[in-house]
N, C-alpha and C positions, 0 to 999 in steps of 0.2 A: 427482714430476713433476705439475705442475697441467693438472688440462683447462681449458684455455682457451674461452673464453666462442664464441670465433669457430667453436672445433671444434660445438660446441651447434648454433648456430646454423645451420653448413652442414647438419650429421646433421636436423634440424627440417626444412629445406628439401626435402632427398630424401628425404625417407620421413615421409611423415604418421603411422604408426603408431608409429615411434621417435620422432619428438616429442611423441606425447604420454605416452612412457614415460618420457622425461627429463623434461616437466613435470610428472608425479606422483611422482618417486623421484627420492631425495636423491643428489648429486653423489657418482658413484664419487673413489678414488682410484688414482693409477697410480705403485707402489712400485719402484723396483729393487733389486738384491741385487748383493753380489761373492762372495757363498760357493755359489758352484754346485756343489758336493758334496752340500753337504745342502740346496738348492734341489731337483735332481734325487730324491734319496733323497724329499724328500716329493712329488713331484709321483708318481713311483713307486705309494707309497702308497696315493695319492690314486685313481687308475688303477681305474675301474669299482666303486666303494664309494662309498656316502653319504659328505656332506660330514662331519655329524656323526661318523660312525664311522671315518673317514679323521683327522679333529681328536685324536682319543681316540688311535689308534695312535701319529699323528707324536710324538703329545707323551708317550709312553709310548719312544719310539724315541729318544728327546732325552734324557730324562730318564738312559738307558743311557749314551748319547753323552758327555753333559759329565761323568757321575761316572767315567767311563771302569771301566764296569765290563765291558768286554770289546776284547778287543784288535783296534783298528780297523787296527793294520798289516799285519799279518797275513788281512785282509780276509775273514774269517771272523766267522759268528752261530753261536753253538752252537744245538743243537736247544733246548734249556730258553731259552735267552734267546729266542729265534725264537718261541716258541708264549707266553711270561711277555709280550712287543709285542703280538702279537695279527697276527704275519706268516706269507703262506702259505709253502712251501717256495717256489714260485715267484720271488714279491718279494723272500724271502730272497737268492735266488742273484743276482736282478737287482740288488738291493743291492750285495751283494758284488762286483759285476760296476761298479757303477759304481763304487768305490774301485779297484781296480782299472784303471781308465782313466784314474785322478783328473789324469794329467799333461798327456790329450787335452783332458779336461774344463776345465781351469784355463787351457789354453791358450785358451779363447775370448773370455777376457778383453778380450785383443787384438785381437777378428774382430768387426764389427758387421754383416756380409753376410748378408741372412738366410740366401741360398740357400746358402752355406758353413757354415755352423751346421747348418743342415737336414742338408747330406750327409757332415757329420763327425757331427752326434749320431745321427745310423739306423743307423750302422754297429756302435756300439753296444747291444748284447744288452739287453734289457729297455725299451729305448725305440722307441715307437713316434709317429707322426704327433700324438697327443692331449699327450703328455708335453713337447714339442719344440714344440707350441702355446704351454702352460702356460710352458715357458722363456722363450721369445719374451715371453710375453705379461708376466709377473710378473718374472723375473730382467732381461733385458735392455731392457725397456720398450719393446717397437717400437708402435708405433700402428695397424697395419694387418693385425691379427691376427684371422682367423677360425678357433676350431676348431670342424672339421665335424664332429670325432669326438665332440663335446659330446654326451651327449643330452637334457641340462636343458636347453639354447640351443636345439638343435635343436626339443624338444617346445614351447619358449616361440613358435617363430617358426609351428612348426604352427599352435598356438590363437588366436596373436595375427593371422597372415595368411590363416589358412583355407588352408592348400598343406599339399600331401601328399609331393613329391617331393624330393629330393635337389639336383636342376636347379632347381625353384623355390626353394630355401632359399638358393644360394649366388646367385640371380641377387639376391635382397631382399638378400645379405650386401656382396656387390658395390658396390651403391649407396653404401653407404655409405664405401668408400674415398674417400681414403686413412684414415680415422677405424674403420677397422673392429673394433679393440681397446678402444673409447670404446662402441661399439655393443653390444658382447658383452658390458662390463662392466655396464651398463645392463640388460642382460636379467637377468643374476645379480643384480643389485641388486632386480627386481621379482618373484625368485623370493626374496627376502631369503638368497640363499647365502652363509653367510658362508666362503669359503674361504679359507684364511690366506695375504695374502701378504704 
């Protein structure tokens, strides 16, 4: 999906300080995915860990995946494979737990609703409000995506606005709608994050 010149533009307009983080940092990208199994599986992952160290696992997790060296029908990690990824028992189970669902999961193919997404993926064991950001924002490509639960976004808007609160972070995020997933991308871009989508 390209950002369009017009989206720049209006985000420059409402917010002096995201325009001038879009004029020093290079044009994000906005990818989407159909494989929301292993979309979720790495957002999972990814879930309160460095970017870096979250990179290392997924692709440590993949590398198991395609050589099929453990039986994903059966939706079970043995403990040796679980600790050879670099997975806690936790994300183990939530893993598991999203194969598992895989028929709920597949079905949103079909759904572009945020607020339908939101209340079928939370029902769901191991996902919570930051994961279901991360879908939205990377797999399904919606444009108006804040996550609150960020807190490299969150710390960016601290240092960059001088606000302290919760209430001032989402009032500056606000502004920016409907473009709020252009906005966010932007911040990761001037923390140089590369997370893979």
């Amino acid at each position: 999906m390209i950002i369009k010149k017009k989206y720049l533009e209006y985000l420059s307009k409402r917010d002096n300080t995201l325009g001038k983080i879009i004029k020093n940092f290079q044009k994000p990208s906005i990818t989407t995915s159909d494989d929301y199994l292993l979309d979720l599986v790495k957002y999972i992952i990814f879930q309160q860990i460095s970017t870096k160290a979250g990179i290392t696992i997924y692709k440590r997790f993949m590398t198991y995946y395609k050589n099929g060296n453990f039986q994903m029908k059966k939706f079970h990690l043995t403990e040796k494979v679980q600790k050879e990824i670099g997975l806690s028992g936790q994300k183990k189970l939530y893993i598991e737990n999203i194969f598992l669902n895989k028929d709920e999961i597949i079905g949103l193919k079909e759904i572009d609703d945020e607020k339908i997404i939101r209340e079928k993926l939370i029902k769901i064991k191991g996902i919570g409000n930051w994961t279901i950001d991360m879908f939205l924002i990377f797999s399904k490509g919606h444009l108006d995506i804040f996550p609150l639960g960020d807190l490299a976004v969150v710390n960016v808007i601290k240092k960059e606005y001088k606000v302290e609160s919760m209430n001032q972070i989402l009032e500056i995020a606000n502004k920016w709608s409907p473009y709020k997933t252009i906005g966010t991308l932007y911040l990761w871009e001037s923390l140089g994050d590369d997370f893979p989508n």
